[in-house]
Backbone as CSV, one residue per row, in Angstrom:
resi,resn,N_x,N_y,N_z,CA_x,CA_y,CA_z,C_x,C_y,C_z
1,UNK,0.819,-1.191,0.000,0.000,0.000,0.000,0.865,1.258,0.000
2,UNK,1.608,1.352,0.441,3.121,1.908,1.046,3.721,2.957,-0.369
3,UNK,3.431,2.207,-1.434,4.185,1.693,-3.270,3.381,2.426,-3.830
4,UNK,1.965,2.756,-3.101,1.287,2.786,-4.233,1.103,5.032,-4.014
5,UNK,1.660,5.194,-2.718,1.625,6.834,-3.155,3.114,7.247,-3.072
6,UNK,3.112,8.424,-3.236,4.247,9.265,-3.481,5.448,9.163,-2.436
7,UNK,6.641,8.981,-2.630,7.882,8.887,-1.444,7.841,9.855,-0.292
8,UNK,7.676,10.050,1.152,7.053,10.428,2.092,6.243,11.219,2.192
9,UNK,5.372,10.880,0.783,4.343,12.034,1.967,3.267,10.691,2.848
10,UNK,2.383,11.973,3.672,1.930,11.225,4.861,1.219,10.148,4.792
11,UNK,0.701,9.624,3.366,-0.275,8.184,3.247,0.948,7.179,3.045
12,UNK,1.802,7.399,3.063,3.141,6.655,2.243,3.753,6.356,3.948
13,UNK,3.961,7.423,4.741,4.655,7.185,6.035,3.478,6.677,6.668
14,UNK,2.199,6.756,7.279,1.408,5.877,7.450,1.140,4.275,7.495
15,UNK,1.069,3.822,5.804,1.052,2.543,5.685,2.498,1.983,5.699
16,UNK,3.677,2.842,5.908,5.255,2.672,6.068,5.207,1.646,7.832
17,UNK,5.051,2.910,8.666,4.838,3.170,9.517,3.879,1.450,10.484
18,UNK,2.950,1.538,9.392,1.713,0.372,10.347,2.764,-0.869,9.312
19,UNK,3.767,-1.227,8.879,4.316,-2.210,8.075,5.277,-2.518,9.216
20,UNK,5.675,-1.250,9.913,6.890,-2.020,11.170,5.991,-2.135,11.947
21,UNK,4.840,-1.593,12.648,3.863,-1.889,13.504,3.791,-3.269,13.222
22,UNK,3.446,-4.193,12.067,3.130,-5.110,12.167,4.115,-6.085,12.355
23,UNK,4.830,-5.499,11.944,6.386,-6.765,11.879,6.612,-6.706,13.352
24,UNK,7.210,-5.631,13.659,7.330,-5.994,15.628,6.326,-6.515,16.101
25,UNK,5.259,-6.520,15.907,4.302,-7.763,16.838,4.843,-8.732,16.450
26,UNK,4.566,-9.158,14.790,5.248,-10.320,14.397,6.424,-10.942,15.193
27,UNK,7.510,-10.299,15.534,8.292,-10.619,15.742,8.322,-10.944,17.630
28,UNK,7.575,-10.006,18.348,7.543,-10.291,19.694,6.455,-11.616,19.796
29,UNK,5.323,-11.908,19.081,4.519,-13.328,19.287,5.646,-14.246,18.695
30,UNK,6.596,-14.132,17.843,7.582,-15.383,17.323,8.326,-15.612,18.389
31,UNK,9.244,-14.702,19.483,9.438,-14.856,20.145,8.957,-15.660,21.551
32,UNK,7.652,-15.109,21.568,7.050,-15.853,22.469,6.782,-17.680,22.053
33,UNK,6.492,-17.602,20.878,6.058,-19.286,20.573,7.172,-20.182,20.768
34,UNK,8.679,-19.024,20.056,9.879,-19.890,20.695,9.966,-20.157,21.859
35,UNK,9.551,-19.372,23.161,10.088,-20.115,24.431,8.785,-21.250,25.308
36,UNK,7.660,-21.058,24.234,6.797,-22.379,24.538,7.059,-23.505,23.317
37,UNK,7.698,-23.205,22.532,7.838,-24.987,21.637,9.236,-25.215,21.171
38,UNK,9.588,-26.511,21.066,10.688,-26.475,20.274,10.836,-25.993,18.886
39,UNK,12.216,-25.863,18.527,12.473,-24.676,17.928,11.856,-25.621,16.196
40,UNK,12.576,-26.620,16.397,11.852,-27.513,14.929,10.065,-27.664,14.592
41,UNK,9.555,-28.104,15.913,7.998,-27.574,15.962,7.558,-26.273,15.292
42,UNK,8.091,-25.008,16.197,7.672,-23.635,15.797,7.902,-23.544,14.631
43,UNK,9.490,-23.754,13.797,9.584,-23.661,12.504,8.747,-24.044,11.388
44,UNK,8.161,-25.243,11.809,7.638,-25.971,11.186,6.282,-25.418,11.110
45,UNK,5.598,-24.934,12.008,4.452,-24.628,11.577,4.296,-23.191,11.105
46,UNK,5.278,-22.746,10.837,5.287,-21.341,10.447,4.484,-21.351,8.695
47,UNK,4.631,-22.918,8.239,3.851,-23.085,6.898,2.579,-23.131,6.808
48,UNK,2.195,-22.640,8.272,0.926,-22.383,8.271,0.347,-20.918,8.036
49,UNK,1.207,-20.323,7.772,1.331,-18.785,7.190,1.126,-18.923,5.777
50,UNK,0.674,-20.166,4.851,0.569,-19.889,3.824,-1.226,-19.129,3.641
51,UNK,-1.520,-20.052,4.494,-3.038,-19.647,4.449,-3.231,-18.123,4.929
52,UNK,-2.856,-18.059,5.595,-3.147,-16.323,5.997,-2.710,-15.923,5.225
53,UNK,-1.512,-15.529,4.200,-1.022,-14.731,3.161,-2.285,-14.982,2.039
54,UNK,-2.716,-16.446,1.784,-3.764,-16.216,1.001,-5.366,-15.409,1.328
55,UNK,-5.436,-15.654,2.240,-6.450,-14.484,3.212,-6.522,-12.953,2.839
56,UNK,-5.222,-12.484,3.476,-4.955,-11.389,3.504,-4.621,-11.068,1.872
57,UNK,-4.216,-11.718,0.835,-4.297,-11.470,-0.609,-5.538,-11.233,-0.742
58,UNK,-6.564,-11.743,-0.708,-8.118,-11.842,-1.351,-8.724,-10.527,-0.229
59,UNK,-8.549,-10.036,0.819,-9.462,-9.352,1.567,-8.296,-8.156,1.302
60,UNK,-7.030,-7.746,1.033,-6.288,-6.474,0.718,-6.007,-6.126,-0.481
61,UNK,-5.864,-7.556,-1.835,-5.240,-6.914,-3.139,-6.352,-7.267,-3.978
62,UNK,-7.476,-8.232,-3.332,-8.652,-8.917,-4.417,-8.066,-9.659,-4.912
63,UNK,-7.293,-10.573,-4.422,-6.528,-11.902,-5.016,-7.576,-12.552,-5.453
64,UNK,-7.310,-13.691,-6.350,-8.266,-14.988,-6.606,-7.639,-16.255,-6.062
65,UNK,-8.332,-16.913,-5.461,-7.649,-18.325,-4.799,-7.872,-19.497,-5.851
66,UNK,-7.056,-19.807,-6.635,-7.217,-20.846,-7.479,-6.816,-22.124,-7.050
67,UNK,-7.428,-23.558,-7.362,-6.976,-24.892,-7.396,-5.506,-25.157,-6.984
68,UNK,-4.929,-24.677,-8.111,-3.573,-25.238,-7.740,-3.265,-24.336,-6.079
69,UNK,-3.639,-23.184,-5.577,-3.303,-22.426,-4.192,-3.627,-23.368,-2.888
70,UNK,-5.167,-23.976,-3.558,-5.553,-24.743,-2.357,-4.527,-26.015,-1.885
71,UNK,-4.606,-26.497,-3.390,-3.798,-27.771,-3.152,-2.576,-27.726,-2.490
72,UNK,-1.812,-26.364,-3.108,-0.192,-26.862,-2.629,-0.429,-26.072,-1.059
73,UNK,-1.646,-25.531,-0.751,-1.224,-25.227,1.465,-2.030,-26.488,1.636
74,UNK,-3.067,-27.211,1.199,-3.407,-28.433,1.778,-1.919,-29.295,1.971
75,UNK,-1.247,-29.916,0.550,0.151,-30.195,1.159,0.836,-29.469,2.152
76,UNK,0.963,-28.390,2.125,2.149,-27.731,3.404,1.340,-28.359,4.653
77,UNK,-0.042,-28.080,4.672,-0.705,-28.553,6.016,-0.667,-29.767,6.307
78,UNK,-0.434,-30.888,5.214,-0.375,-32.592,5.831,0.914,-32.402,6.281
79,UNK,2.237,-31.806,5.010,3.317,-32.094,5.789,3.839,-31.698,7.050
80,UNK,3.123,-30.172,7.377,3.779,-29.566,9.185,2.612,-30.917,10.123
81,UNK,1.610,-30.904,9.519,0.857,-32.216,10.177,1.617,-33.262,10.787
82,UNK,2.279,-34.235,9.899,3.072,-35.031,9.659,4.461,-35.005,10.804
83,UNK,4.613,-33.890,10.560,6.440,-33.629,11.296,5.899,-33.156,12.866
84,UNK,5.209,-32.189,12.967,4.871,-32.026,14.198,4.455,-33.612,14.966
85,UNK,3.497,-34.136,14.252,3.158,-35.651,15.327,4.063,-36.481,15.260
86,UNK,5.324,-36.438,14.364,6.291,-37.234,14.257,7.217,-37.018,15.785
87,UNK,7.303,-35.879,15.324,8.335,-35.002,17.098,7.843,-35.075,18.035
88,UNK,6.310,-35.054,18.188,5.603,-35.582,19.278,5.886,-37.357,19.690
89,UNK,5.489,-37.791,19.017,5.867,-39.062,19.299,7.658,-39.732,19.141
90,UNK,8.397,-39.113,18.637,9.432,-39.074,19.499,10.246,-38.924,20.527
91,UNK,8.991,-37.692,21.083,9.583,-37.192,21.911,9.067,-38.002,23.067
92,UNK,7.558,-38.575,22.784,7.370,-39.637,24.151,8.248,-41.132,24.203
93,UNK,9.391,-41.015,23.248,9.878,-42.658,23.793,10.794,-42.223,24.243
């Protein structure tokens, strides 16, 4: 949004502005998930950010969610599926 007006003026420092707003949360909840999970867990489900990027495409740029979009986060979602219960059950023997 940032791109789309003129180099500082105030709609430009604004949506500048709410872009680090969002990243420092980002970054203080990442923090936090690191000191409740292991670090391969947390990583791992971070591919669950595909779906929200597709979210936030369709409700901010009017994305279209096509077939092939669904399919390849349904894969990301079996595989963090997969690895997370794998580490779980490693971790109980």
């Amino acid at each position: 949004m940032a791109g789309r007006h003129k180099f500082l003026s105030p709609k430009f420092i604004f949506f500048y502005g709410l872009l680090i707003c969002i990243l420092f949360v980002y970054a203080v909840i990442w923090q936090q998930v690191l000191k409740r999970l292991s670090l391969t867990v947390a990583y791992a489900s971070k591919g669950v950010g595909i779906i929200y990027g597709m979210m936030w495409g369709v409700m901010i740029f009017n994305e279209t969610i096509t077939w092939n979009m669904i399919v390849g986060a349904v894969l990301v979602l079996i595989g963090v599926y997969i690895y997370i219960f794998s580490e779980i059950r490693e971790g109980d023997k």
